[in-house]
N, C-alpha and C positions, 0 to 999 in steps of 0.2 A: 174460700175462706181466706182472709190476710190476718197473717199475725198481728196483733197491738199492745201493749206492755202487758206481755206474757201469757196472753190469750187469747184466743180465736174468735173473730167477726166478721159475720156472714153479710156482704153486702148485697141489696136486691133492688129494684130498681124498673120501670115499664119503660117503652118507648113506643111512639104509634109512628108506624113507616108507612107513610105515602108515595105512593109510585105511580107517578105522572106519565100515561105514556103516550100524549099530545107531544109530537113535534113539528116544527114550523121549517118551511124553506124560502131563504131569501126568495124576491121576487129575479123571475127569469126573464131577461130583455125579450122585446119581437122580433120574429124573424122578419125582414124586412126585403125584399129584392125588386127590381128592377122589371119592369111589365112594359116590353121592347115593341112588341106587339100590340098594344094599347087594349087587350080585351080580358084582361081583370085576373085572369090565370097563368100562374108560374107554377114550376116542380120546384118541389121544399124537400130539401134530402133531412127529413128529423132526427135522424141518426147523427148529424152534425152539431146538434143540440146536449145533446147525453153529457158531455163535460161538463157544459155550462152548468147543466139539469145538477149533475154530480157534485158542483162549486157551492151551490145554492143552500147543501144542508150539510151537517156537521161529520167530519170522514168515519164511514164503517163500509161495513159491504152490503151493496145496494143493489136491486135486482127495477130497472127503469121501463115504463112502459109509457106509450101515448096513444090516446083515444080521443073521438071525434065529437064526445060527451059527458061531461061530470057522470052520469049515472053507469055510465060505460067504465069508466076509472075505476069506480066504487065496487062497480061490480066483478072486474079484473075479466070486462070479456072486449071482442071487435077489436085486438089493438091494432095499432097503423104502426110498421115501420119503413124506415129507408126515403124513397122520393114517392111524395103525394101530388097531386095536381088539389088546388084548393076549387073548392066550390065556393066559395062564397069571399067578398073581397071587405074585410077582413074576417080569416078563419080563424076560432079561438080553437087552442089545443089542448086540451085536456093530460096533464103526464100526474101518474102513477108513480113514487118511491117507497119503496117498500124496505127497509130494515132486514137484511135476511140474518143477522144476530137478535134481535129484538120482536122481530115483527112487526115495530110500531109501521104505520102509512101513513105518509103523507103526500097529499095533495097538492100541483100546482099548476099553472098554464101558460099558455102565453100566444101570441096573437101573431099568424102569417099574414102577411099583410106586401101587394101588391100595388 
C-alpha cells in the first residue's frame, strides 16, 4: 500500500515473463592442418578447440563435449576427446555446450579438414 494525500492505495498490476531459454554460439573457425603424407588423415587434438568452443558463447560455466554426429550431441552419448585421426577429409565435428547454471544447450561444430 503507498500512502497518498492522507490515505492508503493499493497498487496491482500483471506482468507476463517469458524465458527464452534458446542460446546461440558464435560460429567456431576449422580446424585445419597440414596432411604431409598426402593420404587425407591427420591427428586433431579437439581438446585444443575448448577455448575457442568457450569464446563462442556468452561467459558462465560450461560443461563442453564433441561428437561425431548431431544426433550424438543431442543425445549426450559417444563423445570424442583429446587426438582423433579423422575418417573422412573434411570431418565435421559436432560440440555439445551445455550451461551447468541454466541448463540451457547449445549446439555447434565445426570442420577438420586435411
Amino acid at each position: 500500500s503507498i500512502a497518498l494525500n492522507n490515505s492508503s492505495c493499493i497498487l496491482s498490476d500483471e506482468i507476463n515473463l517469458i524465458i527464452d531459454t534458446a542460446q546461440t554460439a558464435d560460429p567456431v573457425s576449422d580446424f585445419i592442418l597440414c596432411d604431409f603424407n598426402n593420404n587425407g588423415i591427420q591427428s586433431f587434438n579437439l581438446d585444443s578447440k575448448t577455448d575457442e568452443v568457450l569464446q563462442s558463447v556468452m561467459p558462465s560455466d560450461y560443461e563442453i563435449s564433441f561428437h561425431l554426429t548431431p544426433d550424438d550431441a543431442q543425445l549426450n552419448v559417444n563423445s570424442v576427446s583429446g587426438s582423433i585421426n579423422n575418417t573422412s577429409n573434411p570431418q565435421t565435428i559436432h560440440t555439445r555446450i551445455e550451461d551447468l547454471n541454466s541448463g540451457c544447450i547449445i549446439y555447434s561444430s565445426f570442420n577438420c579438414i586435411t
